[in-house]
C-alpha positions in Angstrom: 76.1 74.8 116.8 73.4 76.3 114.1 74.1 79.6 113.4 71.9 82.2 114.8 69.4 84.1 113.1 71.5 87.0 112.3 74.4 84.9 111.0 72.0 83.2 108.6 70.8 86.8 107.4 74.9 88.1 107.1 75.4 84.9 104.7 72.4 85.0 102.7 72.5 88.7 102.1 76.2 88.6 101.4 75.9 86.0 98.6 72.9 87.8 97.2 75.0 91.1 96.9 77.4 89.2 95.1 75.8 86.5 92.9 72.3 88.0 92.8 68.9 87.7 94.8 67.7 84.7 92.8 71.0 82.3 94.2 69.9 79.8 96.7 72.5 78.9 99.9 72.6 75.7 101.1 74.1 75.3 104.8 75.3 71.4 104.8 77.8 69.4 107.6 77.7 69.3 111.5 76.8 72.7 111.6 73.0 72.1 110.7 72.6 69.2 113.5 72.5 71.1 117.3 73.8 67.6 119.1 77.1 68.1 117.2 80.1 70.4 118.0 80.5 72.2 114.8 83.8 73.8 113.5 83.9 75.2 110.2 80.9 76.8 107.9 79.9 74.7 105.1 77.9 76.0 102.3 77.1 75.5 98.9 75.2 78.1 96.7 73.5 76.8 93.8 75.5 78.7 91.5 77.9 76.6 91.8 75.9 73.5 91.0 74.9 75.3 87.9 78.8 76.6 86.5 79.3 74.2 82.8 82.8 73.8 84.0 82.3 72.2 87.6 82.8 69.0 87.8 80.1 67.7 90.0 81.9 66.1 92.8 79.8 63.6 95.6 80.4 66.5 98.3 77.4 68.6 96.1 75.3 65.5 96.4 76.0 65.6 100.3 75.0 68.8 100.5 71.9 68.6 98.5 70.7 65.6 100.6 71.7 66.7 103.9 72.1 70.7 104.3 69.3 73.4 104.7 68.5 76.1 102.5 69.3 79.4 104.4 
């Protein structure tokens, strides 16, 4: 269930319109593996990762390891 190459282009030009061109998005879960059904759409942009008031929960760490820069 990967997105296709024109879903990857709508996300990543979408959060670079918003939070600038230099922001990295990171697609992570079952949508980055083709053998499983996916449901929802999880990213992470590295924005987020970098906000002083986050709390840095063990999900970023999952995504990190495990998701694919768009």
């Amino acid at each position: 269930m990967y997105p296709t190459p024109l879903q990857i282009d709508h996300i990543r030009s979408t959060a670079h319109e918003l939070l600038g061109e230099s922001e990295r998005v990171t697609l992570f879960g079952s949508r980055v593996r083709d053998d499983l059904k996916g449901g929802d759409v999880n990213l992470i942009v590295d924005v987020v990762l970098k906000a002083p008031n986050l709390l840095q929960q063990p999900i970023h760490d999952i995504a990190r390891q495990t998701g694919i820069l768009l």
